[in-house]
C-alpha positions as CSV (number, residue, x, y, z in Angstrom):
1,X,0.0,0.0,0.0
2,X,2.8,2.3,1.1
3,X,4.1,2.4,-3.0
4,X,0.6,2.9,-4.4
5,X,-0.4,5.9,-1.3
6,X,3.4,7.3,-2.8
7,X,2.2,7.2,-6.3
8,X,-1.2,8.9,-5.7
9,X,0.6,11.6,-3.4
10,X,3.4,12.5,-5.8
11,X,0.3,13.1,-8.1
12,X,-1.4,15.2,-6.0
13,X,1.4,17.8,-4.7
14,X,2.1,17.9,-8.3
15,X,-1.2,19.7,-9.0
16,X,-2.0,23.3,-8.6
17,X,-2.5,24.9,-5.3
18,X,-6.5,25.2,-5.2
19,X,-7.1,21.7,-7.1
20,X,-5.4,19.9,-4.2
21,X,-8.9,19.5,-1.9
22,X,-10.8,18.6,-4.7
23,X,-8.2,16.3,-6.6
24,X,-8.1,14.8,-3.0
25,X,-11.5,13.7,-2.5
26,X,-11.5,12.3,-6.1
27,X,-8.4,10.1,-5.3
28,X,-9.9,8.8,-2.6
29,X,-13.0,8.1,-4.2
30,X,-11.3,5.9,-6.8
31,X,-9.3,4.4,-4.3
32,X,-12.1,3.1,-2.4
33,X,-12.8,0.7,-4.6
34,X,-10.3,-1.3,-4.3
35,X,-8.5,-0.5,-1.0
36,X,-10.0,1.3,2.3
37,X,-6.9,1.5,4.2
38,X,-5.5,3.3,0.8
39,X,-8.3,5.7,0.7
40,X,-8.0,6.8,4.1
41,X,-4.5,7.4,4.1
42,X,-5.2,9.6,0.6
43,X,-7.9,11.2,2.5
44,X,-5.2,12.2,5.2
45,X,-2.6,13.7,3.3
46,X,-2.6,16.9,4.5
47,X,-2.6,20.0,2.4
48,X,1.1,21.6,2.3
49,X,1.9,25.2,2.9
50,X,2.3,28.1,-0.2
51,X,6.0,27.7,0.1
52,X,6.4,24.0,0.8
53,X,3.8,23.4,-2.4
54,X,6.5,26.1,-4.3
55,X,9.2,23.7,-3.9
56,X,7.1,20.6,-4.4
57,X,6.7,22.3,-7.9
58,X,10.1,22.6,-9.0
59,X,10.9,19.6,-7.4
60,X,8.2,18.0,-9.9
61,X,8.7,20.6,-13.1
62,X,12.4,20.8,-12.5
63,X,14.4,18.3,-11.0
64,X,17.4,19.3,-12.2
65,X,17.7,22.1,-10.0
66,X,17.1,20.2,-7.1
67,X,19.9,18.0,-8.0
68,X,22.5,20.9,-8.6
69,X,21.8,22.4,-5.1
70,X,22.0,18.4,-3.5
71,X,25.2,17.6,-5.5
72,X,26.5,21.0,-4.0
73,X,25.2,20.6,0.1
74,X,27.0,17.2,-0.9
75,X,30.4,18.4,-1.6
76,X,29.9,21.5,1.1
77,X,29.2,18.7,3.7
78,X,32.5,17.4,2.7
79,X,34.5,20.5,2.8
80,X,33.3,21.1,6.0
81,X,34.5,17.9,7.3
82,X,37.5,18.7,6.2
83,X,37.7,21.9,7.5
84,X,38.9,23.4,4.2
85,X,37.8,26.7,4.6
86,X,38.8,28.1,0.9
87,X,36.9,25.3,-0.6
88,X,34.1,26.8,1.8
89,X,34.4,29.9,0.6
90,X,34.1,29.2,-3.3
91,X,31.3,26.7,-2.5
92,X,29.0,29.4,-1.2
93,X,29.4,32.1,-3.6
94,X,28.4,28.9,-6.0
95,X,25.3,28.0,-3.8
96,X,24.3,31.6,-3.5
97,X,24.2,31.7,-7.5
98,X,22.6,28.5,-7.4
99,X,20.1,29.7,-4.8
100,X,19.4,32.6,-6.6
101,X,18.3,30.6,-9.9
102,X,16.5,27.7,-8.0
103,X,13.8,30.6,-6.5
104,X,13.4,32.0,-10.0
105,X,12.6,29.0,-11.4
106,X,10.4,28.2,-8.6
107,X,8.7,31.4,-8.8
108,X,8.5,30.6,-13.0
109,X,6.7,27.5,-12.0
110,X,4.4,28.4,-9.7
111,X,3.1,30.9,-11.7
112,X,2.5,28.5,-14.7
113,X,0.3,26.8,-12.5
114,X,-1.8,29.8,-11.8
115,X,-0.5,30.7,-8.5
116,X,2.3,34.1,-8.2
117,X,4.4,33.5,-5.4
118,X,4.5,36.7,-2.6
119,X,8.1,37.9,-1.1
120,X,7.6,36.5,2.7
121,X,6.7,33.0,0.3
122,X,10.1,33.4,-1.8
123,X,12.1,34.0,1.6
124,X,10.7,30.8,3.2
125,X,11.5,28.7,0.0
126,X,14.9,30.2,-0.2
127,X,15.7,28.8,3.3
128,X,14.1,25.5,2.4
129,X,16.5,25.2,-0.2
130,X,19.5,26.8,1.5
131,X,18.3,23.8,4.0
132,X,18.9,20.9,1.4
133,X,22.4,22.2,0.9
134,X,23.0,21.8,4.8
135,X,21.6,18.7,5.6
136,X,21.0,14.6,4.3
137,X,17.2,14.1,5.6
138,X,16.4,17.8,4.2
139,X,17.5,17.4,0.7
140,X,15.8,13.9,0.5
141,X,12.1,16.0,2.0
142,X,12.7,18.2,-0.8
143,X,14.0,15.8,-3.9
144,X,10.4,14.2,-2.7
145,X,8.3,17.0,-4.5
146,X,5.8,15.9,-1.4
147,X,7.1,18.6,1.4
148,X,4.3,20.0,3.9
149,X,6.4,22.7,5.4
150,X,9.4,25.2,4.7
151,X,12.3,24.2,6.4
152,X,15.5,25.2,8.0
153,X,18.5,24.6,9.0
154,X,21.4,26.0,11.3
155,X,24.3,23.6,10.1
156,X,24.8,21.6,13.4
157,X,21.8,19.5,14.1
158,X,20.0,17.2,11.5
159,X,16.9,18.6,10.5
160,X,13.8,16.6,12.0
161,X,11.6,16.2,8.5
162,X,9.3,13.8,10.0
163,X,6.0,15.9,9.9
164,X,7.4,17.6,6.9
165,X,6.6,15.0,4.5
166,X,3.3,13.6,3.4
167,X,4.7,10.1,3.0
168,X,8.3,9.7,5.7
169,X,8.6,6.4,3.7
170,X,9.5,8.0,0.5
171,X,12.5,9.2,2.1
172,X,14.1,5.9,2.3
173,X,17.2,5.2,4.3
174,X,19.3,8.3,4.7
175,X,23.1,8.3,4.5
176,X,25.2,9.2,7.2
177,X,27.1,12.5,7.1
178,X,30.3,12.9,6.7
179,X,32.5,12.8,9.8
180,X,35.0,15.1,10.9
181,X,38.6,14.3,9.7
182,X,41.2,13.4,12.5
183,X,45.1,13.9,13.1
184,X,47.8,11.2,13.0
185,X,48.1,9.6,16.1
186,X,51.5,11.0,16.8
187,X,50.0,14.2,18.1
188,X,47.7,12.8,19.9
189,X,49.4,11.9,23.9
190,X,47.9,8.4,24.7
191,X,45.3,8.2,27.5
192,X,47.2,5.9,29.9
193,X,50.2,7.4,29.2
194,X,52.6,8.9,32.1
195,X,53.6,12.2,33.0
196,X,57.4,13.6,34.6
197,X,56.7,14.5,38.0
198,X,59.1,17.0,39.2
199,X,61.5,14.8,40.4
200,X,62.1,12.9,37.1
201,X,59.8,10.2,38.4
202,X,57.1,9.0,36.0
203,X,53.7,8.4,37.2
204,X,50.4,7.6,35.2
205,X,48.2,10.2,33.7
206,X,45.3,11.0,35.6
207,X,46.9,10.2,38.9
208,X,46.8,13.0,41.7
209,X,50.4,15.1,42.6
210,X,51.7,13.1,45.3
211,X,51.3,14.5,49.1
212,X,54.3,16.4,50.8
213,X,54.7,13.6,53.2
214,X,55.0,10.5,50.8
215,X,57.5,12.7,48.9
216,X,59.4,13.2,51.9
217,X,59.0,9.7,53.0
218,X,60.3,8.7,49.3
219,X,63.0,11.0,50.1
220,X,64.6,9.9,53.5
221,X,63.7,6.3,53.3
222,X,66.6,4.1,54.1
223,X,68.3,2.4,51.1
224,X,67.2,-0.8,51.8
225,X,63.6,0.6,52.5
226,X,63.7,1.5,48.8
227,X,65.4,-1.5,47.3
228,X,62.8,-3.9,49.1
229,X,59.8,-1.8,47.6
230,X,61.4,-1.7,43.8
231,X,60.7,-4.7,43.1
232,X,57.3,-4.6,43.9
233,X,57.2,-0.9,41.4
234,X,59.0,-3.1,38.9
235,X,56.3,-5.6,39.0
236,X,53.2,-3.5,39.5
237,X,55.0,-1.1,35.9
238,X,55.3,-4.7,34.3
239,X,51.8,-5.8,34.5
240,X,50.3,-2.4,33.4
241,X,52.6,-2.1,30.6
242,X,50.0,-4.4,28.3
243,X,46.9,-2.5,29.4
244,X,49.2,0.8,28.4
245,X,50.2,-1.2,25.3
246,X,46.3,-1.9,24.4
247,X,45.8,2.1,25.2
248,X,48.2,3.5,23.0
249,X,47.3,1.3,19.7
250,X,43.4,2.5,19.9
251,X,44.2,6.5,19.6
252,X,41.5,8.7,20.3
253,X,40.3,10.9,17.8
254,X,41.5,14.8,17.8
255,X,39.1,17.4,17.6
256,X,40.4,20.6,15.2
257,X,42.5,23.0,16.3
258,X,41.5,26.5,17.3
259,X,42.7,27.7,14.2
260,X,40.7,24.5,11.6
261,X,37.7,25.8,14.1
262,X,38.4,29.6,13.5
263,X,38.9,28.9,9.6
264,X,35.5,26.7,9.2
265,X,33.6,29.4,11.4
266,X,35.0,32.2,9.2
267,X,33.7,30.7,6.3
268,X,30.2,30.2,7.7
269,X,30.5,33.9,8.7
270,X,31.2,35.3,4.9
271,X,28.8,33.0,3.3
272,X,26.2,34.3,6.1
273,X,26.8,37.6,5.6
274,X,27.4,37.8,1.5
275,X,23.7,36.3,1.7
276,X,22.2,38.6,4.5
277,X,23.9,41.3,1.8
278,X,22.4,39.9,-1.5
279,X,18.9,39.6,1.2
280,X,19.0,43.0,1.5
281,X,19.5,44.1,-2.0
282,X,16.7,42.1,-2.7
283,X,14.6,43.7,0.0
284,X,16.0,47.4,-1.4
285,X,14.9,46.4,-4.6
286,X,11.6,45.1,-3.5
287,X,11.3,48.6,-1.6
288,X,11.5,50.3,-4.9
289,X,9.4,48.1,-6.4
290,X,6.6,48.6,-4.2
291,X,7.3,52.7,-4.0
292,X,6.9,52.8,-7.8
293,X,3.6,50.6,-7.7
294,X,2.5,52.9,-5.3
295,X,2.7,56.1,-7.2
296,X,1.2,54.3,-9.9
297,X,-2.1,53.0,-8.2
298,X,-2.4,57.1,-6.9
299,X,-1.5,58.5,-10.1
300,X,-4.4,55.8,-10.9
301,X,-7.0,56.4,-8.4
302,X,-6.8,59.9,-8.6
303,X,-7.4,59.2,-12.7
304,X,-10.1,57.3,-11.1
305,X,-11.6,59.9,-8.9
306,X,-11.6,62.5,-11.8
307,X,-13.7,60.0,-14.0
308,X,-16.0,59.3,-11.0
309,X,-16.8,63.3,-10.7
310,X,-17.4,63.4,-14.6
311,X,-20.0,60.3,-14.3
312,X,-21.5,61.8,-11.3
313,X,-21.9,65.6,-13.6
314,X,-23.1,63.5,-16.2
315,X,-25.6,61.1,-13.7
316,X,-27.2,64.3,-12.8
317,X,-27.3,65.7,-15.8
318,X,-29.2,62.5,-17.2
319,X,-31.1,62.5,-14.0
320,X,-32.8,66.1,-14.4
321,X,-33.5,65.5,-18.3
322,X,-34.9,62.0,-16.8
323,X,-37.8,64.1,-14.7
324,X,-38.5,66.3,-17.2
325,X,-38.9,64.3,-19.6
326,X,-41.1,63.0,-17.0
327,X,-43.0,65.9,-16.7
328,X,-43.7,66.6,-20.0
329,X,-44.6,62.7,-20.7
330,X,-47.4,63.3,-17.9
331,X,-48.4,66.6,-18.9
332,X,-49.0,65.3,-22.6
333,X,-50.6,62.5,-21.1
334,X,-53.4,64.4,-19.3
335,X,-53.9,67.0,-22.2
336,X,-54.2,63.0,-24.7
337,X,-56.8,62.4,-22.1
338,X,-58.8,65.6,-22.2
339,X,-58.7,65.7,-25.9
340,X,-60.2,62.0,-25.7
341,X,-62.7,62.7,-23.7
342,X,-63.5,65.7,-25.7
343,X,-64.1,63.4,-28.9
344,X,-66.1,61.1,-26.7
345,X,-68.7,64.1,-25.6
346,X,-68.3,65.1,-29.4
347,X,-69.0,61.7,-30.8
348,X,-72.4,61.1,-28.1
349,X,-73.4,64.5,-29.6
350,X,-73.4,64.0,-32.8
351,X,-75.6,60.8,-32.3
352,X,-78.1,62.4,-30.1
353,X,-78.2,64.8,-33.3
354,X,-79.1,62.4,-35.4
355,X,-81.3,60.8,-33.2
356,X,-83.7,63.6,-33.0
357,X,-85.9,64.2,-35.4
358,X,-86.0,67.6,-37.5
């Protein structure tokens, strides 16, 4: 059931915005026939957001673009688990151009299928997208063409898509991301490993400075004190030496250095703000847009207004000839019936006339 309910989904979230309700119902309908269950769960697919429905639409109309920004987030996720910071850089300048293009099309799209997508709308689908490039289970919600919701992500926890798809199944099983890439083993000091007291002495990592009074006692211990208890030092050093052994082959992984940390984090920063910079060019340009729209519609309405006082000039106008007219009509109408009732008096004279005899 699961790969028929995908099937009848992708159809739906391919369709226009207001035919999804209807298209819905109709599924269902047809479903019913053969499968309950199936036509239930049709009957449940929720209706997705403007923005999430945007990107459902390129993700149906054009793939392609989806699969430019996922090849990308792909190879960013990569640098960034390298820590290569130039490769960083170049990657977002490319994702920003990619970006860019992706929402056009989108916008292109949308509008084919009767629907013209708003700024707040573009924003949100922006960051969607921006959000594939980021993460695994993101770009897999969006290559579905059946998202629910915009998404977004801050490029250190996996994004939860689990209520943002109309079918989770379709997402398959997600890769793992990249891990972070270590140092040789040489720089890393071995856990078990043993320190130089100040003495010379060695003692193992991670046990405490030794007391005043056992260094002391170390100190002024008789010879022979200290040659019956070296043996037993010898001994305890030769059976921890395997467990150090064991300790030493299995290095730890090293986290980057404050610098690989500083480098990644600058990157971040410049691909932040060259978008928060190409956001508000957009926004300026949007500003404009709207000023000049505005000065239109008034340069409109008053147009408008001037028209409305000529119709009303003319509505009166029409409206006094209107009752005169009406006057006159009912002033010729009473004179028509005095001249008929004239004739009538005329036309009973002339019989009574002719009636009487001479």
């Amino acid at each position: 059931m699961e790969e028929e309910l995908q099937r009848a989904a992708q159809a739906l979230y391919a369709l226009p915005f207001d035919d999804f309700i209807a298209a819905r119902t109709a599924a269902a309908k047809d479903a019913a026939a053969s499968s309950k269950p199936l036509a239930q769960a049709i009957r449940t697919l929720p209706k997705p957001s403007v923005a999430a429905w945007t990107v459902n639409v390129l993700a149906h109309h054009r793939p392609d673009a989806i699969q430019q920004l996922r090849t990308l987030g792909q190879t960013m996720q990569e640098a960034q688990a390298s820590l290569d910071a130039a490769a960083l850089r170049e990657l977002a300048k490319e994702r920003r151009k990619l970006l860019g293009t992706a929402v056009g099309e989108a916008r292109l799209a949308a509008e084919k299928q009767g629907r013209k997508i708003s700024g707040p709308v573009a924003t949100e689908v922006e960051e969607t997208l921006r959000a594939a490039t980021a993460d695994l289970a993101a770009a897999a919600a969006v290559e579905s063409g059946l998202l629910l919701r915009g998404l977004s992500a801050d490029g250190v926890d996996q994004v939860n898509v689990t209520d943002a798809v109309a079918v989770p199944s379709a997402l398959g099983k997600l890769p793992p991301r990249p891990l972070p890439s270590q140092r040789p083993s040489g720089a890393q000091r071995p856990e078990g490993g043993t320190q130089s007291s100040a003495g010379g002495a060695q003692r193992p990592i991670g046990a405490g400075p030794k007391s005043r009074r056992e260094e002391s006692s170390a100190t002024t211990a008789p010879a022979g004190r200290r040659t019956r208890t070296q043996p037993l030092k010898a001994g305890a050093e030769e059976h921890e030496q395997p467990r150090l052994r064991a300790v030493r082959s299995t290095p730890r992984p090293v986290p980057p250095s404050l610098l690989e940390k500083a480098q990644a984090a600058l990157a971040e920063a410049e691909d932040a703000a060259a978008d928060a910079a190409s956001e508000a060019a957009r926004r300026a340009q949007a500003q404009e847009d709207a000023a000049a729209a505005f000065v239109q519609l008034t340069a409109d309405v008053n147009e408008a207004r001037q028209r409305l006082r000529a119709l009303e000039l003319s509505l009166d106008a029409a409206r006094k000839q209107r009752e005169a007219a009406a006057a006159e009509a009912k002033q010729y109408a009473r004179a028509a019936e005095k001249s008929e009732r004239s004739a009538v008096l005329a036309r009973e004279r002339v019989l009574r006339l002719r009636n009487t005899p001479d």
